[in-house]
N, C-alpha and C positions, 0 to 999 in steps of 0.2 A: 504493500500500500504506500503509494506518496506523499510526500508532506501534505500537496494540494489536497487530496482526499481525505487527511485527517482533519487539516483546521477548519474551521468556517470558512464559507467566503461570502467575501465583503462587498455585498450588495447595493447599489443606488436606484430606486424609482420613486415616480411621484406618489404623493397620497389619492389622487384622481379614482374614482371607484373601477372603472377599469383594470386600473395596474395592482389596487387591495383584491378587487374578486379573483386575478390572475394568480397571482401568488400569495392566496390564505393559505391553500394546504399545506405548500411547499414551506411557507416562512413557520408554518406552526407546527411543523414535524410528522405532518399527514400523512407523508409520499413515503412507502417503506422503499432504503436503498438511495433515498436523496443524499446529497449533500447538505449538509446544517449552512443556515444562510445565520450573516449577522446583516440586521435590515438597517441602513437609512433613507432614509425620507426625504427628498430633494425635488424642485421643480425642475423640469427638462431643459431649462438654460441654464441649470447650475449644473447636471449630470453631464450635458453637452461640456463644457469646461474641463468637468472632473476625467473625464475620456482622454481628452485632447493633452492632457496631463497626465496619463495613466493610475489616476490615482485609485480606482475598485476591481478587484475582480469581475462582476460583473454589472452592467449600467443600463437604464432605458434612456435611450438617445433617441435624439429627431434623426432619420434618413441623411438630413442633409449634410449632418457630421459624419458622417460612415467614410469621405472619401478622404478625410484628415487621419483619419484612425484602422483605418484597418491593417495595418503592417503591424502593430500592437492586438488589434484585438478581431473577434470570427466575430463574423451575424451567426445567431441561432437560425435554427428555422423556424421558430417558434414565440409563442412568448407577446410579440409586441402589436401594433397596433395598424391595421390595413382596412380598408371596407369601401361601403358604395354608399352613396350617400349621407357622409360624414366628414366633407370637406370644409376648411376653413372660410370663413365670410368676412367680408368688408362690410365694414358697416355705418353711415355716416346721418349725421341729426336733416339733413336736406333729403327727401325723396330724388334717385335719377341726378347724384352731384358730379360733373365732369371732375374727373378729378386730376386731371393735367395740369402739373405748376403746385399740387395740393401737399400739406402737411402729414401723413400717416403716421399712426403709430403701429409698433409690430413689437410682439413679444422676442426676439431676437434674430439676429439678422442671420444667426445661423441654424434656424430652425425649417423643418419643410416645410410648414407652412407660410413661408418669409420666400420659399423659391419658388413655390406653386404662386404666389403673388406676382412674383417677378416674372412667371412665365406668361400668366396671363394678361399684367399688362403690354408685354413686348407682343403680345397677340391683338391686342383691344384697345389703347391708348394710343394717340398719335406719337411715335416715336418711341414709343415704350415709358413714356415717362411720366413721374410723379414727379413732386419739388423733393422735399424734406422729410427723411425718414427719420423718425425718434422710436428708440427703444423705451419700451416698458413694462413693468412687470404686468403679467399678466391681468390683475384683478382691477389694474387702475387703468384699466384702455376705455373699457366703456365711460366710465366718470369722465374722462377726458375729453371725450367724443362727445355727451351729451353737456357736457360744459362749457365747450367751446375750444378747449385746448389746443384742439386736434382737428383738423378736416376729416379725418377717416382713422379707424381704424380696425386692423386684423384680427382677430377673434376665433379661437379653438375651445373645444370640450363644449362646456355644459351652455354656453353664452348660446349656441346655437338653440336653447330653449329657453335664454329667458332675456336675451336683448331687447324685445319688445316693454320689458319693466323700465331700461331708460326711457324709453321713447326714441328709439333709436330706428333706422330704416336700413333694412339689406339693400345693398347695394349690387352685391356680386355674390356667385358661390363659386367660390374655388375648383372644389371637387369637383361641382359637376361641369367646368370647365375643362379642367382634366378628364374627366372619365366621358364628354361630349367629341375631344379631340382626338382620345388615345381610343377608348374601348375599356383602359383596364381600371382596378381599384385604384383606392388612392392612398400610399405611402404615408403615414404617418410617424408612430417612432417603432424601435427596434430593440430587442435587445442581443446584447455585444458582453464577449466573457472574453479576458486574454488567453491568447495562443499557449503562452507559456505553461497554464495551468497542462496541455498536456489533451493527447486527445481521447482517451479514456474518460479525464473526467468534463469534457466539453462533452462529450454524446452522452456520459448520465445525466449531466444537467439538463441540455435538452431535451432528453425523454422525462426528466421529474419536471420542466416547464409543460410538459406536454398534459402530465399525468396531473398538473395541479390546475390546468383548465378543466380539463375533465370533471373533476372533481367537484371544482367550481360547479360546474352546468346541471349536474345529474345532482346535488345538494343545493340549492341557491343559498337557501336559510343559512346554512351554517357560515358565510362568508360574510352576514350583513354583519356581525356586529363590529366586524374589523373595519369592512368597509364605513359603517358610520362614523366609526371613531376617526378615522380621518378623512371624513369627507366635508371640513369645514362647515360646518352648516349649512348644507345642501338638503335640502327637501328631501326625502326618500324616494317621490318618484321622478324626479329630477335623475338623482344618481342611478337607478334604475333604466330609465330612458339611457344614460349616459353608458351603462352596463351591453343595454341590447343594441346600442350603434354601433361600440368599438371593440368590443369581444364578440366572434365572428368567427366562420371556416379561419380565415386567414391566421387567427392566433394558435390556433391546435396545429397549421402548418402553413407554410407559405406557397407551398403549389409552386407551378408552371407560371400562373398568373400573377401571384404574387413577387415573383423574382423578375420577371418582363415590367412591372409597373416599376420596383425598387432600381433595376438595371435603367429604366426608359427615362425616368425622373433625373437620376443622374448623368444620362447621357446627354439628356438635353440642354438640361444645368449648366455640364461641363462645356457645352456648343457655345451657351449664350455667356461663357467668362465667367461665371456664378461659384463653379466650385472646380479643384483639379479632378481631370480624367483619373476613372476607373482603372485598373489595371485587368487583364483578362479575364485572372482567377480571386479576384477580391474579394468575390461572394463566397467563394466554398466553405465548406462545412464538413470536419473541422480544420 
């Protein structure tokens, strides 16, 4: 047995009820044969960071960091978060606002949801262009936007069910600009274990990520009270909605479809100067 497979590993995802119902079993010692996880709690622009720095074993990352990291760390095939009809939205306080020359805000500029923006304005905008991008943490983009802050801004997870309480108007959906273009789902985050642990114990983990969705789906109850506990004070069926958009085929596996969407996102990416080229074998596993 290797070091890797005795210690814990040093886990990073968000509190998001998706990535709690994903990994209850696993983190609570459900999956006979796992690996023992030590869990932190992070939002997806601080895990993107921690990657890019190799600082965990294993991370849920946005897509768009995979092409900065993977000489350090594998995609699973599993685990993370892909779907149809669960793409990022612009959202701004004017019905129908041209937003060329315009202020956005976006939860990080190296997030997929920050590139799936970028691809559809180079698609939809006269020259591809906005003015002014501001980063912000997530929970204060809507505030922002209906305050004035901000001409627009980009909005993931649960905001897709409750921007309407700013007063706020879609403007755009991401996704289904994506998935209008391409055909395929829409790439959202991933999770990524380092190489080094060895590839023994990269395919238990990936099959106990497999085995702790499972487990998830076929028990739902036994997952809420993890997930409530950190789901910030989200409504119950809020987080639930939020459960049945982005836990999906795609997180028990990535498919054929799923690796064409992850591949296609960053090929295009890397077209329009957004992120460095893929290498051949980037994706394999382990």
């Amino acid at each position: 047995m290797t070091t890797s497979e005795q210690r814990s590993l040093r886990i990073a995802y968000s509190p998001c009820p998706n990535d709690t119902f994903v990994f209850d079993a696993l983190a609570h010692g459900r999956i006979p044969g796992a690996p023992a996880l030590d869990v932190t709690f992070a939002d997806i622009d601080i895990t993107n960071g921690m990657a890019e720095r190799g600082e965990f074993d294993v991370l849920k990352v946005s897509y768009a960091v995979l092409p900065y990291v993977l000489g350090e760390y594998a995609l699973l095939p599993c685990g993370g978060a892909l779907g149809r009809g669960c793409g990022p939205l612009v959202l701004t306080r004017e019905p129908g606002l041209d937003l060329t020359g315009r202020t956005v805000a976006v939860p990080s500029e190296k997030s997929t949801a920050y590139l799936l923006f970028r691809l559809w304005a180079a698609d939809t905008l006269p020259g591809g262009g906005v003015g002014e991008i501001v980063v912000l943490p997530f929970h204060e983009i809507m505030p922002a936007v209906r305050d004035g802050k901000v001409d627009a801004g980009l909005v993931i997870h649960e905001a897709r069910f409750t921007y309407q309480n700013y007063g706020l108007h879609k403007l755009a959906d991401m996704g289904e600009h994506w998935e209008k273009t391409t055909g395929l789902p829409i790439p959202l985050g991933a999770i990524i274990a380092k190489r080094s642990l060895g590839a023994d114990t990269l395919t238990r983990l990936a099959d106990s990520v497999r085995a702790s969705v499972r487990a998830a789906w076929d028990d739902p109850e036994a997952s809420r009270p993890y997930v409530m506990a950190h789901a910030q004070e989200m409504d119950p069926a809020v987080a639930d909605q939020h459960i049945g958009l982005y836990v999906n085929e795609f997180t028990a596996g990535l498919g054929e479809d799923g690796y064409a969407a992850i591949r296609g996102l960053l090929t295009r990416a890397a077209a329009e100067g957004l992120v460095p080229p893929l290498g051949p074998d980037a994706l394999s596993f382990p």
